[in-house]
C-alpha positions in Angstrom: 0.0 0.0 0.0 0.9 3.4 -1.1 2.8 5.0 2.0 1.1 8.2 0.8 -1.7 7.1 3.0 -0.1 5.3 6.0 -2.2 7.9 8.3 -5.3 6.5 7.3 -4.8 3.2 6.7 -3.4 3.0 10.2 -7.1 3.5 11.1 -8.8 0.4 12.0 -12.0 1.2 10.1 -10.2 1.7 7.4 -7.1 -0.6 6.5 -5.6 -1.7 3.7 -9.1 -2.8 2.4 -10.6 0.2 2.9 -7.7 2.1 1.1 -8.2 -0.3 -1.8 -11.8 0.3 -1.9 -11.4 3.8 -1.9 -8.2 3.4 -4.9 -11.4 1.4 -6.6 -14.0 4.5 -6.1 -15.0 6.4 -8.3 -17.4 10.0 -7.5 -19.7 12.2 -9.5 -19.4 15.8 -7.6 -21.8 18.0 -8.4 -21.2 21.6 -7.8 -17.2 23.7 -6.6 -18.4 26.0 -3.9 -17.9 26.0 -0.6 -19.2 22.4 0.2 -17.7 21.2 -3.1 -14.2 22.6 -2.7 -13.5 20.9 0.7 -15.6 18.0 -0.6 -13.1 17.6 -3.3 -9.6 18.2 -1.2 -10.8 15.3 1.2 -11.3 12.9 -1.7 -8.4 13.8 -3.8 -6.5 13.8 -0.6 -7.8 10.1 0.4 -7.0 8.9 -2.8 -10.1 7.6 -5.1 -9.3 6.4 -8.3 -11.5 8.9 -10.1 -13.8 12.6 -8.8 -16.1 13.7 -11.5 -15.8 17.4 -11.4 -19.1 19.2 -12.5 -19.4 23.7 -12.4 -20.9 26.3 -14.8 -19.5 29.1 -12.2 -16.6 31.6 -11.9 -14.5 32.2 -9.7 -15.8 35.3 -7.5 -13.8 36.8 -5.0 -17.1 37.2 -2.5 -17.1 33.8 -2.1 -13.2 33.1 -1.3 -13.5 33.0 2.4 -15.5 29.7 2.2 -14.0 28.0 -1.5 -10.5 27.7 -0.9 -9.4 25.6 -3.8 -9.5 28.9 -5.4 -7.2 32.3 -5.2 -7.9 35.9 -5.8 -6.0 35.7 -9.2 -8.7 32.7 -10.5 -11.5 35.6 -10.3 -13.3 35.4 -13.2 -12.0 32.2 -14.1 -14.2 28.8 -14.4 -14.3 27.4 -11.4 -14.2 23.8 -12.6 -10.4 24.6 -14.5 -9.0 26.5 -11.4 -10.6 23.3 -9.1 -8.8 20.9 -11.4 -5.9 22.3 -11.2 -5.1 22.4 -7.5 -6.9 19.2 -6.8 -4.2 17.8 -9.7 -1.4 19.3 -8.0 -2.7 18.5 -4.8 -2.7 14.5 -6.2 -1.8 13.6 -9.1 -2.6 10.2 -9.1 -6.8 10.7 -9.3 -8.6 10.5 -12.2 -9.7 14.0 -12.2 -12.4 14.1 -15.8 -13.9 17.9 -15.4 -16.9 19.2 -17.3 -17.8 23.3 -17.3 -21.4 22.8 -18.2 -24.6 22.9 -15.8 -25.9 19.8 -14.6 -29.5 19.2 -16.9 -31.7 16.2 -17.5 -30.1 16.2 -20.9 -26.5 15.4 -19.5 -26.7 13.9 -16.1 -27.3 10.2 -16.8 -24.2 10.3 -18.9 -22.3 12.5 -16.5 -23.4 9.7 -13.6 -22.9 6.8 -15.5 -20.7 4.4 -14.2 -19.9 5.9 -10.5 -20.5 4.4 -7.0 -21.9 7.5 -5.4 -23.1 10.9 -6.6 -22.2 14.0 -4.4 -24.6 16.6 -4.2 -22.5 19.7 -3.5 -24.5 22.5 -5.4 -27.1 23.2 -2.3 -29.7 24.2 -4.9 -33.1 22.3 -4.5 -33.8 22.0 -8.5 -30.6 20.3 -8.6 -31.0 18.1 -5.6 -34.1 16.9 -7.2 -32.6 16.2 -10.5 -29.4 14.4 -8.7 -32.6 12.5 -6.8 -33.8 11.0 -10.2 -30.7 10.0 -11.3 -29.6 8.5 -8.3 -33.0 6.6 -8.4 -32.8 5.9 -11.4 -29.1 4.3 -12.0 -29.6 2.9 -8.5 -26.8 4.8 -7.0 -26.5 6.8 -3.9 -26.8 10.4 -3.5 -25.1 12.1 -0.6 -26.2 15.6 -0.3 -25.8 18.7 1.8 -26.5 22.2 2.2 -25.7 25.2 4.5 -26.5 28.7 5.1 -25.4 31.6 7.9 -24.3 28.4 10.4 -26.5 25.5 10.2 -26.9 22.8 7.8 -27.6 19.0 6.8 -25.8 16.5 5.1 -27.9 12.8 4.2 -27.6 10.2 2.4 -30.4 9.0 -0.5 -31.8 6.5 -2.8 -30.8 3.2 -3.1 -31.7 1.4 0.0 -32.6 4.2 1.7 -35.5 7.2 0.5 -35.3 9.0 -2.1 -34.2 13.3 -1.4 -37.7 14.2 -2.7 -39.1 12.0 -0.8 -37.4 13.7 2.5 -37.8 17.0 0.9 -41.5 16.4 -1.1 -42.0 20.6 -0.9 -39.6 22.8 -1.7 -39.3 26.5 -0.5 -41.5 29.2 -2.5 -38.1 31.0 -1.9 -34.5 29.7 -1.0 -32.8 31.4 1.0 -29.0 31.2 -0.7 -25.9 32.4 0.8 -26.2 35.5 -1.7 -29.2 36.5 0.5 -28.1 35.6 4.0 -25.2 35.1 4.4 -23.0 32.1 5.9 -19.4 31.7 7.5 -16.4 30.4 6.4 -16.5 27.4 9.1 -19.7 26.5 9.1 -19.3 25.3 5.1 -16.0 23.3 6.1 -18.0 21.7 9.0 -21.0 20.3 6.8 -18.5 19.8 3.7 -16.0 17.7 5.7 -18.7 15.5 7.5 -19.9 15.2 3.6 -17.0 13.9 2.9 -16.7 11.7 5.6 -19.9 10.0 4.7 -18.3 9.6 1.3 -15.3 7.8 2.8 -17.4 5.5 5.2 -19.5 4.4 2.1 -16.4 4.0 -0.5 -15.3 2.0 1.9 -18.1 -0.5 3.1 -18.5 0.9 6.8 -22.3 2.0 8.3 -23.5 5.6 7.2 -25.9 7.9 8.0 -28.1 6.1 5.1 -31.8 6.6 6.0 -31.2 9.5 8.8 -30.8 13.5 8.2 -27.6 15.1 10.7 -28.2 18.5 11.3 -25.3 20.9 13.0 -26.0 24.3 14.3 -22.5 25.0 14.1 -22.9 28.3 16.4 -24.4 26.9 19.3 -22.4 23.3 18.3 -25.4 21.7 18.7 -26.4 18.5 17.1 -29.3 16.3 16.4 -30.2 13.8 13.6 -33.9 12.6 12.7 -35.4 9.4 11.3 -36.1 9.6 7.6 -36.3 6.4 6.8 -40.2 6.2 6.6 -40.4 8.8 3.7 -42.0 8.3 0.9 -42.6 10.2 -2.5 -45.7 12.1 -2.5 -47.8 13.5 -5.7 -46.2 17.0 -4.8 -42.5 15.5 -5.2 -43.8 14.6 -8.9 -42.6 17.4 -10.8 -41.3 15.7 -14.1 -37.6 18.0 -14.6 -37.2 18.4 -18.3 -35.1 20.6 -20.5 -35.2 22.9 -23.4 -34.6 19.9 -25.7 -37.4 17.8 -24.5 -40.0 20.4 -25.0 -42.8 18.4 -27.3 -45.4 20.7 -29.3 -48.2 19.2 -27.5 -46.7 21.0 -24.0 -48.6 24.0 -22.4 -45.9 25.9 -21.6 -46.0 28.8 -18.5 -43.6 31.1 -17.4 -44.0 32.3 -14.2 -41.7 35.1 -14.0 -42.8 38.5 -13.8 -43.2 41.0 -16.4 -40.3 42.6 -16.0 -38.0 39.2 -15.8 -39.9 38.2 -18.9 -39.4 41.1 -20.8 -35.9 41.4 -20.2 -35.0 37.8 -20.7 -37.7 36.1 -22.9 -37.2 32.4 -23.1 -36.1 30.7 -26.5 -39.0 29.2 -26.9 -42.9 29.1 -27.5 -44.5 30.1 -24.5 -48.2 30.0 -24.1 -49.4 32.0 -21.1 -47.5 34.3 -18.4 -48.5 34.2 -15.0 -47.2 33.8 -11.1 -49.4 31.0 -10.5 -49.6 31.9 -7.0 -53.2 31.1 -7.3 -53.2 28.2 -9.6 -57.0 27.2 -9.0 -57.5 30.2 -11.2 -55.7 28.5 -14.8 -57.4 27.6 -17.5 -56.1 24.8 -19.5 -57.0 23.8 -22.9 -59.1 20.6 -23.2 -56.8 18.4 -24.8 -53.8 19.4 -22.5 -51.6 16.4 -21.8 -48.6 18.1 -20.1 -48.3 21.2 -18.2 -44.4 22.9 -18.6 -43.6 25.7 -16.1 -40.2 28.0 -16.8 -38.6 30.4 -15.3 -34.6 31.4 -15.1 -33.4 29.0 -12.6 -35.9 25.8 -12.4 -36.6 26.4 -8.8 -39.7 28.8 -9.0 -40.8 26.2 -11.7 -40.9 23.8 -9.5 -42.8 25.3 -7.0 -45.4 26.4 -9.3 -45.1 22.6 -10.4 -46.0 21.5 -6.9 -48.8 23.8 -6.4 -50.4 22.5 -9.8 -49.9 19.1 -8.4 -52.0 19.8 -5.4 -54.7 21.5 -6.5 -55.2 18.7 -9.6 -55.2 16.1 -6.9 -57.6 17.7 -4.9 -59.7 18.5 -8.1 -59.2 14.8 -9.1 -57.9 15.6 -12.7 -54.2 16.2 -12.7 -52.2 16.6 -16.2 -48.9 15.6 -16.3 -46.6 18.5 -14.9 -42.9 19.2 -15.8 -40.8 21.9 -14.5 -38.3 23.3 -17.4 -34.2 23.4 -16.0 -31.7 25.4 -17.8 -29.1 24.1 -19.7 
């Protein structure tokens, strides 16, 4: 064995099998911020044979005091290139395959294909829900986590254990991001190294968190962890997540921006009615309406529109099919 990692192979729940199984692992990461960057440096550090790097971001120097694979010379710069390139020099020996593209429904079966555990690190509920499905689908784990000001959660998914939208069926009419209020430095390398440590005690075969939610007020160092394991997707969690290219002509498609978001961003594509939906009892649909398409910039008002649709139908007792558009 490599005496690169005599540290942690000295530890008994880890060995020299556990340091093969973790030479043997391979990891789809989802997301280079805060989470994501220490995320990455514990993997890389632990050796895996292969960390899937996934980003669409820059570089911004507001976010430095919590992404530290980055310096104030990469601002401006994809994140993805400027991750690879210390997480390369940090070990050369991992596989490090990097992609500076969003994570849609068109891409992410490909982008997961073939891994033993998807990591969740873009702590943005229309991706957690898209990282659900695919987890779901290819049958493989989804370890996810999220933090703002100085709390947060990590858990593990799918598989064996429930599904994230079935722990999370109803999304926030607003998420509150770190843009908005804020987080510290710490708190982010608290949740992102127990993230990582999950990652570690599943490459390697030990018990996880599978099945339970950790949450860590990481002001008041208080802890607590609750029973998920009973959850179970609901009609609300049924949002269908689609993208541009998967539009069909048959779709009634809604943008629920505002007026002034749609005017000065319309959407590429056909759209047939504009409204908020914040009362959605109130749409008319055409009669021969198979599937209902919500849009908006980021997916996540989409969603919630989506969920509200899903309610009333089921209350009403005729529900069309309802998709929520993501951007590529």
């Amino acid at each position: 064995m490599n005496a690169r990692y005599q540290r942690q192979t000295t530890v008994e729940q880890i060995g020299s099998n556990g340091q093969q199984a973790l030479a043997n692992g391979r990891v789809l990461l989802v997301g280079l911020g805060g989470l994501g960057c220490v995320v990455a440096s514990q993997l890389v550090g632990a050796g895996i044979d292969e960390l899937r790097l996934v980003e669409h971001d820059c570089v911004d120097v507001s976010n430095l005091h919590r992404q530290h694979l980055y310096r104030e010379h990469d601002a401006g710069k994809p994140k993805v290139e400027m991750a690879y390139a210390a997480l390369h020099a940090l070990n050369s020996h991992v596989n490090l395959p990097h992609y500076n593209t969003r994570i849609h429904p068109g891409n992410a079966l490909e982008l997961a294909s073939g891994v033993d555990l998807i990591i969740d690190a873009a702590d943005n509920f229309a991706t957690s829900y898209l990282l659900s499905d695919v987890s779901m689908q290819l049958s493989i784990p989804l370890l996810s986590a999220s933090v703002n000001q100085t709390f947060g959660y990590v858990g593990l998914f799918g598989t064996e254990w429930p599904s994230f939208r079935a722990v999370f069926p109803k999304i926030p009419s607003q998420q509150q991001s770190c843009n908005e209020v804020g987080v510290t430095g710490p708190s982010v390398g608290l949740l992102g190294n127990l993230q990582a440590q999950e990652a570690i005690k599943l490459l390697t075969h030990q018990p996880t968190l599978g099945g339970k939610l950790l949450y860590l007020d990481c002001w008041q160092y208080q802890v607590s962890t609750m029973d998920v394991s009973g959850a179970r997707e609901t009609s609300m969690s049924k949002v269908e997540l689609i993208d541009q290219t998967q539009l069909r002509d048959s779709d009634y498609v809604i943008d629920v921006r505002s007026d002034a978001e749609v005017q000065s961003q319309p959407q590429p594509f056909k759209v047939h009615s504009f409204q908020a939906l914040t009362s959605p009892h109130a749409l008319t649909l055409p009669s021969d309406c198979q599937r209902v398409v919500l849009a908006c910039q980021t997916g996540h008002r989409a969603i919630v529109a989506g969920q509200r649709l899903l309610h009333e139908f089921e209350s009403s007792g005729d529900a069309p099919h309802v998709a929520a558009l993501l951007p590529r």
